[in-house]
Each structure stands twice: as C-alpha cells, then as structure tokens.
Backbone as CSV, one residue per row, in Angstrom:
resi,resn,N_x,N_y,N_z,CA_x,CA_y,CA_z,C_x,C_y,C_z
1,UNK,70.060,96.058,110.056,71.154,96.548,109.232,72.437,96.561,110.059
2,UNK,73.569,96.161,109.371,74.834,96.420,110.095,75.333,97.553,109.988
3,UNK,76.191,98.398,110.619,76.843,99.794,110.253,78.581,99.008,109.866
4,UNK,78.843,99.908,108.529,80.080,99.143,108.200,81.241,100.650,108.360
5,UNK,82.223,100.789,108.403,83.625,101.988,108.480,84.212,101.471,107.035
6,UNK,83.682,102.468,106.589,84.667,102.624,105.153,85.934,103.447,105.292
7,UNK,86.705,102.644,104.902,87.870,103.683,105.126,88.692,104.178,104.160
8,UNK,89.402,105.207,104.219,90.123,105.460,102.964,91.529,105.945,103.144
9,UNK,92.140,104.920,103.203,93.911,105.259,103.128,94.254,105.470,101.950
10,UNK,95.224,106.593,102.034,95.712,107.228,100.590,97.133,107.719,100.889
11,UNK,98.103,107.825,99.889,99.129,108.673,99.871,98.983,110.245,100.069
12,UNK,98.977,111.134,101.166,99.084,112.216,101.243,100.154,112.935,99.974
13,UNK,100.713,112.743,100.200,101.364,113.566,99.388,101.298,113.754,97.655
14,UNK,100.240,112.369,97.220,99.828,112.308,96.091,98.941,113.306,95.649
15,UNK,97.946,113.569,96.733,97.058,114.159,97.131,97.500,115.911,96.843
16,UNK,98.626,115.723,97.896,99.032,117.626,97.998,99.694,117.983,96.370
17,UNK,99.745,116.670,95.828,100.782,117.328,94.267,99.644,116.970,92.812
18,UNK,98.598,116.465,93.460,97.010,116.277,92.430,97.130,117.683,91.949
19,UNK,96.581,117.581,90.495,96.121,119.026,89.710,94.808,119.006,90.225
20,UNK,94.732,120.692,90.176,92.759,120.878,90.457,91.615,119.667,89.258
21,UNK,92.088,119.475,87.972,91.361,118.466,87.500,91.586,117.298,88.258
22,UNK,92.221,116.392,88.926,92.564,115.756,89.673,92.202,115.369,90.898
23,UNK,91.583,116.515,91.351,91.179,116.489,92.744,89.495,116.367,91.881
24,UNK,89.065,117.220,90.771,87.923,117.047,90.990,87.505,115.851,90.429
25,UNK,88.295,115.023,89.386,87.956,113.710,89.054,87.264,112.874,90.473
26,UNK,88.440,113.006,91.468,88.052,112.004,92.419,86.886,112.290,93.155
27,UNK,86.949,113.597,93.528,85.203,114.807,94.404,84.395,113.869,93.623
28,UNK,84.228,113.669,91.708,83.484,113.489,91.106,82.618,111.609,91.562
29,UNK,84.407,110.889,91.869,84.183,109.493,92.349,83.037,109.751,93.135
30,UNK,83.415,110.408,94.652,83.064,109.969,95.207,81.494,110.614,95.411
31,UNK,81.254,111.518,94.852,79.719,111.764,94.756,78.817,110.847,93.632
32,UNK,79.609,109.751,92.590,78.837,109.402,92.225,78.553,107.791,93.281
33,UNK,79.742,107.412,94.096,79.933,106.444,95.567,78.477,106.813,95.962
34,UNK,78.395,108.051,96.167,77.090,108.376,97.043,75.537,108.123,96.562
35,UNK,75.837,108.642,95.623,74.334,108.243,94.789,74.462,107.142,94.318
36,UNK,75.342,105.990,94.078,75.200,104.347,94.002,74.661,103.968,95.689
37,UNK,74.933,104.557,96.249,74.757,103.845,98.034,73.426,104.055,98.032
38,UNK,72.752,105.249,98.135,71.670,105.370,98.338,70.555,105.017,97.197
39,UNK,70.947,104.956,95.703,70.000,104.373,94.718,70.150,102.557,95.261
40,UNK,71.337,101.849,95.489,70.850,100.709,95.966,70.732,100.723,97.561
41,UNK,70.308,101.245,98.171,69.595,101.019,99.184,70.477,100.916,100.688
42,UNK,71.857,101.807,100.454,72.697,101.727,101.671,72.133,103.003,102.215
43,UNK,72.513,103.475,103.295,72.512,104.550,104.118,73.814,104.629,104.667
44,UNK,74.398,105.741,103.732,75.252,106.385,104.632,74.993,107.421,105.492
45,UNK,75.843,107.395,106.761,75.298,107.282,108.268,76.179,108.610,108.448
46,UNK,77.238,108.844,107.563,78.462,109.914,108.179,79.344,109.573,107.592
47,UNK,80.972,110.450,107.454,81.626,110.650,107.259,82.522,111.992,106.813
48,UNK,83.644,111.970,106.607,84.503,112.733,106.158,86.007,112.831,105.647
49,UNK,86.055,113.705,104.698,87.443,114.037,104.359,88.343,114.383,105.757
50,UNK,89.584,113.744,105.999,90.451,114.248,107.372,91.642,115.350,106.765
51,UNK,91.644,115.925,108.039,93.104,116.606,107.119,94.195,115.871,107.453
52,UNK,95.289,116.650,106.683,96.786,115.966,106.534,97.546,114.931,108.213
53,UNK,98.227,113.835,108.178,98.153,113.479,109.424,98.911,114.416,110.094
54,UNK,99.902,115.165,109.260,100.824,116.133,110.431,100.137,116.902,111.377
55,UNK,98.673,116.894,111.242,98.040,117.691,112.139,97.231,116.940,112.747
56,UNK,97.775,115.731,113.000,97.074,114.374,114.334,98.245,115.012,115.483
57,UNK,97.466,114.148,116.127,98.031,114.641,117.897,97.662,112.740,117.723
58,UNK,98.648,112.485,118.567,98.519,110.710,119.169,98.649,110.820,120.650
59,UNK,97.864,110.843,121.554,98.045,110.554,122.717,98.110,109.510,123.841
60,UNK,99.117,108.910,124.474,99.662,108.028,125.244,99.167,108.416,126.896
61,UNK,99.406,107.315,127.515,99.339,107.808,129.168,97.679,107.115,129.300
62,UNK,97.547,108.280,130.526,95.908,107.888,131.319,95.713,109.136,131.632
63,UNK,94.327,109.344,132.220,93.584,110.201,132.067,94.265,111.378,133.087
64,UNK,95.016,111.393,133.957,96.064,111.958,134.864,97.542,112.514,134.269
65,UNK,97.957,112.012,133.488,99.134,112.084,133.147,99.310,111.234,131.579
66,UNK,98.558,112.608,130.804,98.503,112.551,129.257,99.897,112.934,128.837
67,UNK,100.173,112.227,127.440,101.411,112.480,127.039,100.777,112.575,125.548
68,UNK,101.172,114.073,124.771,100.726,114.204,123.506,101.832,114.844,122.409
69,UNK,101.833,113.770,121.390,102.824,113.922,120.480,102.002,114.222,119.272
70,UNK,102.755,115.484,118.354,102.523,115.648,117.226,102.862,114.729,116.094
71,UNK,101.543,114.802,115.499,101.764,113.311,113.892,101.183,112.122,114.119
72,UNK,101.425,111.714,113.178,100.242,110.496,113.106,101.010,109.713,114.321
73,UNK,100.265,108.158,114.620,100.782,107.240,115.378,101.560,106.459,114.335
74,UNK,101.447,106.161,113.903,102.153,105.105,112.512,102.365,106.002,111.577
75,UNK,103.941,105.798,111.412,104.971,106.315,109.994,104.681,105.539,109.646
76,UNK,104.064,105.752,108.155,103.937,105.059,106.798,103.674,105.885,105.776
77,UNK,103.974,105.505,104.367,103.858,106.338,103.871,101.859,106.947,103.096
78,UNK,101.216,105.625,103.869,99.776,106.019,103.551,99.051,106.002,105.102
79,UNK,97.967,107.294,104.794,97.585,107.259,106.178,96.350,107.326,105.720
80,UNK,94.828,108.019,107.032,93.609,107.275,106.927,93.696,108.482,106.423
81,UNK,93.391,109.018,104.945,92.395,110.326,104.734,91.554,110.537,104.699
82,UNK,90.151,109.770,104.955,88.616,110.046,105.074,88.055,108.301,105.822
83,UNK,86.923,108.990,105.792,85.778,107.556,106.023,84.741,108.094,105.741
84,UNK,83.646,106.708,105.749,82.672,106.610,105.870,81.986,106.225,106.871
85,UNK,80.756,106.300,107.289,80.051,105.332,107.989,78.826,104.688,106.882
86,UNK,78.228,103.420,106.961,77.031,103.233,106.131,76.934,102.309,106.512
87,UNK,75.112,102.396,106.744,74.588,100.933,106.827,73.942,100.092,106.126
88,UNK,74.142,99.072,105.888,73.452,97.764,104.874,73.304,96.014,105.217
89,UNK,72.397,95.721,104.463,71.660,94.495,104.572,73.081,93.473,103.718
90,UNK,73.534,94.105,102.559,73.621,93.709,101.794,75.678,94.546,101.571
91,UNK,76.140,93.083,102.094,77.825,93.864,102.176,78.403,94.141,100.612
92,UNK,77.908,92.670,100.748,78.850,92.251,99.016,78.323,93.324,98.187
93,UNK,77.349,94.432,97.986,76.839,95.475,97.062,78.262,96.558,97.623
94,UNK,78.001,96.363,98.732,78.771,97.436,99.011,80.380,97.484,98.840
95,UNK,80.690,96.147,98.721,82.120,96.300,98.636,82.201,96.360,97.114
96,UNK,80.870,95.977,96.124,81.227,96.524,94.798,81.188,97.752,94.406
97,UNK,80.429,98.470,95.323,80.173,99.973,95.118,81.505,100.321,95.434
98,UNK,82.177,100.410,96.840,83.517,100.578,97.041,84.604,100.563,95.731
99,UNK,84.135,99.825,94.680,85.756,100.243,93.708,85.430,101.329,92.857
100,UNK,84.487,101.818,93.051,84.772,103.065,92.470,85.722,104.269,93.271
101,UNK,85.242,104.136,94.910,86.841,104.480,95.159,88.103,104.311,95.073
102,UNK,87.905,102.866,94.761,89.510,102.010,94.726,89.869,101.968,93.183
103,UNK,89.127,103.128,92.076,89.934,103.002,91.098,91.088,103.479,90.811
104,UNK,92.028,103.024,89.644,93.291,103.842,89.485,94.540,103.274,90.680
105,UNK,93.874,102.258,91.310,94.869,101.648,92.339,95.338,102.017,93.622
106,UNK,94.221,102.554,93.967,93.502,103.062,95.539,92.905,102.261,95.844
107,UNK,92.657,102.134,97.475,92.355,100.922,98.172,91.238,101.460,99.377
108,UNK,90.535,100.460,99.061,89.490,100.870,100.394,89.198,100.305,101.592
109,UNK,89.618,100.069,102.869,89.020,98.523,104.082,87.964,99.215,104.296
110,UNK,87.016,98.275,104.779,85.586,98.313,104.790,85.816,97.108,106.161
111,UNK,85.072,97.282,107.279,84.772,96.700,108.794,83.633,97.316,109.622
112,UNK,83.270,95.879,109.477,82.180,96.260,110.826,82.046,96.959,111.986
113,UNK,81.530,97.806,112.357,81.208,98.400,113.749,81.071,97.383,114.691
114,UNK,81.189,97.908,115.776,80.815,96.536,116.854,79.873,97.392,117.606
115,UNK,78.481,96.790,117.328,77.571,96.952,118.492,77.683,96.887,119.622
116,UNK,76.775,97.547,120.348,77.143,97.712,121.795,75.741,98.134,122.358
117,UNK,74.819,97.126,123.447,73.902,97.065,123.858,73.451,96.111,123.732
C-alpha cells in the first residue's frame, strides 16, 4: 500500500464567518469521507483539523541560531486547514472519494509520502 497526504486548503476566514449549520454540513462531509475510505478499503492512517494559521510559528536559521516568526510562511489568502494521512492500493478511488470534500468549490491535493528505508 502507498500512504497518500490529503490535504485541505481552505479560506480561513470563510470558515470563521460559516453558520453553525454550515460548519456542521461540512463535519457531516467529512465523516461520511470516512466511512467511504474505509467501506472501500482505504485506511486512514491519521489526521486533523489545524487551527487558524495566525497561530503558526515559521521558523528560519539552524539548530544554533533559530529565528521564529509569527504566521503562516506564505501570505495567501488560503492556507492548509487539515489533512489526512491514508493508505491505498487503489489512488484513482481515492481521488473520487476526495470530492466529496471538494464539494461546493473546495479543493483537495492529494501526494504521496516518500518512503524511507
């Protein structure tokens, strides 16, 4: 099996101005994401909701002489708000399972892990 990074960039601020029906439509997406993964036969491995990027730290330098700035690394106006991890035989299922996150005109990248050993 490969392990794939689902990712989920979103407009924050769409997010902070969602109605509570709104937020739970999407909760609703993505738990039914979950039970499509595992009824066809993915394993998801991990993941999570992130919080807002204003509360990233980006750190520069070396291990001697760290330099740490508040906020994301990249101004834009969409940043990473969650992932996944999951593994599968079978990508192309998975990138169809994926539009159920990407409905309504949300977007999902999906990339391989890189093994190591």
């Amino acid at each position: 099996m490969t392990e794939y990074a689902v990712l989920l960039p979103g407009d924050e601020s769409a997010w902070a101005q969602a109605s509570a029906e709104q937020r739970a439509e999407m909760y609703e997406r993505h738990m039914k994401f979950a039970e499509l993964l595992a009824s066809r036969g993915h394993q998801v491995t991990g993941g999570n909701e992130l919080q807002a990027s204003s509360t990233a730290r980006t750190v520069t330098g070396s291990l001697d002489q760290v330099s740490v700035t508040e906020g994301p690394y990249a101004e834009t106006t969409e940043q990473l708000t969650g992932f996944y991890t999951v593994n599968t035989d079978n990508l192309d299922d998975l990138l169809q399972v994926c539009g159920i996150l990407a409905e309504g005109g949300g977007k999902v990248e999906v990339r391989a892990t890189v093994e190591h050993g």
